[in-house]
N, C-alpha and C positions, 0 to 999 in steps of 0.2 A: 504494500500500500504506500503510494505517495505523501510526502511529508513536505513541508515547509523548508525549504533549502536553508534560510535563517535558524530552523531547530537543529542544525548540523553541526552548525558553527564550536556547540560547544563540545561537539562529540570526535571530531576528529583533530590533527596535526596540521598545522601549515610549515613548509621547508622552508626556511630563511640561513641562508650564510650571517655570520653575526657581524662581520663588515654590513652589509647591508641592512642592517638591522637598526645599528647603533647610527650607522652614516646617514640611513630615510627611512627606513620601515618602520620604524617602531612608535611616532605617534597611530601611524593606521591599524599596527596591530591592537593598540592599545583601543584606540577607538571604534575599531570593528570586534571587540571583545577575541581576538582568532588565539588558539593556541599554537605556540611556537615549536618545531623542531630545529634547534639553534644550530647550526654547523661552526663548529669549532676548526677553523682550518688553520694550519700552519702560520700564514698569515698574521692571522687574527692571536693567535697565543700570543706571538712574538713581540708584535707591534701595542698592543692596548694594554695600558697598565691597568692594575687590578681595582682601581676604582670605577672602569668603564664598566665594568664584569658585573662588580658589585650592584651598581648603580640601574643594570639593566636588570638584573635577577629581581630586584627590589620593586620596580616597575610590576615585572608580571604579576608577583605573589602578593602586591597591591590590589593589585585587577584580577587575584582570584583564578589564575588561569593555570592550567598543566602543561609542566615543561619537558619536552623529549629535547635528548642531545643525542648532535652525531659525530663520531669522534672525527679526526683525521683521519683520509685515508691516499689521497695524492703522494706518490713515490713509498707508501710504505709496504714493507712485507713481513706481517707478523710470524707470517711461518718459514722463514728462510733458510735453505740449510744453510747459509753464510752467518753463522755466529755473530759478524760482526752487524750485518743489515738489519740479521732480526733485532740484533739491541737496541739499533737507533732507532727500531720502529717501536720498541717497544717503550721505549723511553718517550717517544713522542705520545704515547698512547696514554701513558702517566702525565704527561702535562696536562693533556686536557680533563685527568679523571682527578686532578688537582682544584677543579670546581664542582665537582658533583657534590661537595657538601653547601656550595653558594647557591645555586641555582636548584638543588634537590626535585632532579628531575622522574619520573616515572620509567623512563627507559635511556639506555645510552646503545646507539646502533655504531656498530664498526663493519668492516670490511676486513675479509679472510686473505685479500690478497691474491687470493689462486689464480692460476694462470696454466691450463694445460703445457702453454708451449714452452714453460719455464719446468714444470715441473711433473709431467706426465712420467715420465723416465725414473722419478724416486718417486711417487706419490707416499710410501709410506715412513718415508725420512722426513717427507712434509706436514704428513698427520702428528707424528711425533712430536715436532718443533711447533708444528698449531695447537697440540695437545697443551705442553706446557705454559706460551701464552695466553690459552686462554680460560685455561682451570686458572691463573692469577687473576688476571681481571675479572672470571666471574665472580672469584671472591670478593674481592676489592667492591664491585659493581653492590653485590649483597650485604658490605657493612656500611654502605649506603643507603640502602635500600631502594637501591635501583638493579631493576634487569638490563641485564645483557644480552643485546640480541645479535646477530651475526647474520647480515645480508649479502645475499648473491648477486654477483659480476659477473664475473666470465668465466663461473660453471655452469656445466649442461649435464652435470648430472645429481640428483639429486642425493643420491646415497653417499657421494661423500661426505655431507652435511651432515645423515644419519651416523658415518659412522665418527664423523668428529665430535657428535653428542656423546655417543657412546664412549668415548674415549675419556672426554673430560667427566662425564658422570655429574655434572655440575644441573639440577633444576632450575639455576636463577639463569640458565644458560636457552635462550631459546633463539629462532628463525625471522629475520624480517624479509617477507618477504615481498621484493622489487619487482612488480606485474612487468614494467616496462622493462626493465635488464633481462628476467626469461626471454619477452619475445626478440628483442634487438642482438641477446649474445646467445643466450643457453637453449635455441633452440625452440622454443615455443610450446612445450609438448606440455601444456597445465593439468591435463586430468595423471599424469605421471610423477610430475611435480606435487600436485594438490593430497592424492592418492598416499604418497609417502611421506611427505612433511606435514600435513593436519593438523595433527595432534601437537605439536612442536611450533606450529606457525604463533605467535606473540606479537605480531608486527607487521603493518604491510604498507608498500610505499606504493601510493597508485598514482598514475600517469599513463598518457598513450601513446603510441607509434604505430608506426608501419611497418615495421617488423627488420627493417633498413638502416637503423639507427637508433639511438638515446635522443628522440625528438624531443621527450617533453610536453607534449601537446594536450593540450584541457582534455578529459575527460571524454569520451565517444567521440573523437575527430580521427582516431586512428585505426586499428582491427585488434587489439586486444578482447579477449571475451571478460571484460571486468564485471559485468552481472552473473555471469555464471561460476566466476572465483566466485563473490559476497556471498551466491546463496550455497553453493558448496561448502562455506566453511561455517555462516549458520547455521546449516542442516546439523552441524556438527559441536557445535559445541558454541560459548559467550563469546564477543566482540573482541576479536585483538584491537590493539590499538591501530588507528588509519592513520597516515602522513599523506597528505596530497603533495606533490609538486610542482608548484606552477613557475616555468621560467617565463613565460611570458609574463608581463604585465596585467594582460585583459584574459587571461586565463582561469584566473581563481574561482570569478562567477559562475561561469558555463560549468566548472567544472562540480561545483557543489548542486545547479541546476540537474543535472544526470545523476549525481550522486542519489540526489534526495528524490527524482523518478524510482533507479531500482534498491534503495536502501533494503534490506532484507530481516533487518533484526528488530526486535519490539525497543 
């Protein structure tokens, strides 16, 4: 049943980079009540002193609103058989988990890094090395009391996911998962995807394409089947959390417009 696209607003994520945030977004999000998914990027740690940080966390938890972070993940590889890459990745991954007590957010989304054409040839040297990053930070994530969720890039197959759950053994550890990156990298194959991760999914980043790219595009402008995810994971169990992405400007509307046609959950 159709809903009020305004009754949405307080139910899902909006993506923002926190350059963008602090530089012009932030009276709008303030004023359109939106919940923020902050991206903490390299950038951003480096350059804003801790009073920008501060000063924006204060904002939201003024305005009542739920914060998702997403960590860095540009050049990093937490699973690296390179000793040395994994630590500077892992080290940047501590910078940014250096505000989850400011901003006390609900979820912190990262990137596994995998890359077939880097690491097909060891994958279980990689699981190893993902293993131990990421049993750390899901701890770290839970004396926070925030989840850690681990979203897919440029895997196309799902059971590596499964079996890097199984490895860390970690519950605060679960799947965000990127509608737009399946169809653009990993293939497109959802009811495979959907079928094996379910239960495990905590998170989902919606956006659309053509299956050609990381478009981006509002909400039904591309061929994703993003009604038939929502009500598939309905069917199955309460609401992970939604993060919209809109990199356009005039995208956010149309996009919560479609949203609130096939919303699926009470």
């Amino acid at each position: 049943m159709a809903i009020p696209p305004e009754a949405l607003v307080d139910r899902v994520q909006v993506n923002i980079p926190f350059s963008f945030l602090v530089d012009k977004y932030l009276p709008r999000f303030l004023e359109e009540r939106l919940n923020p998914e902050i991206g903490l990027d390299a950038f951003s740690l480096n350059y804003y002193p801790k009073k920008v940080f501060q000063d924006t966390a204060r904002a939201f938890k003024k305005a009542r609103r739920r914060i998702t972070l997403h960590a860095p993940f540009q050049d990093l590889l937490p699973g690296a058989l390179d000793e040395w890459i994994r630590n500077a990745s892992r080290q940047r991954l501590h910078q940014a988990c250096r505000w989850l007590s400011t901003f006390q957010p609900v979820s912190l989304v990262c990137h596994t890094g995998y890359d077939a054409r880097l690491y097909q040839w060891d994958q279980k040297g990689w699981l190893q090395a993902s293993k131990a990053t990421w049993k750390e930070f899901a701890r770290l994530a839970a004396e926070h009391g925030v989840r850690l969720m681990l979203e897919n890039v440029y895997e196309t197959e799902p059971e590596l996911f499964l079996e890097l759950l199984r490895l860390v053994g970690d519950p605060n550890l679960q799947i965000c998962l990127d509608v737009g990156h399946l169809m653009a990298f990993g293939g497109g194959d959802f009811p495979r995807w959907l079928a094996a991760l379910a239960p495990h999914i905590g998170q989902l980043h919606l956006h659309d394409n053509h299956g050609h790219g990381d478009e981006h595009l509002a909400l039904g402008q591309g061929k994703i089947p993003i009604e038939p995810v929502l009500h598939y994971l309905a069917e199955r169990g309460p609401q992970p959390l939604i993060t919209l992405e809109p990199h356009q400007e005039n995208s956010l509307a149309p996009s919560l417009e479609y949203l609130a046609r096939i919303w699926p959950w009470e």
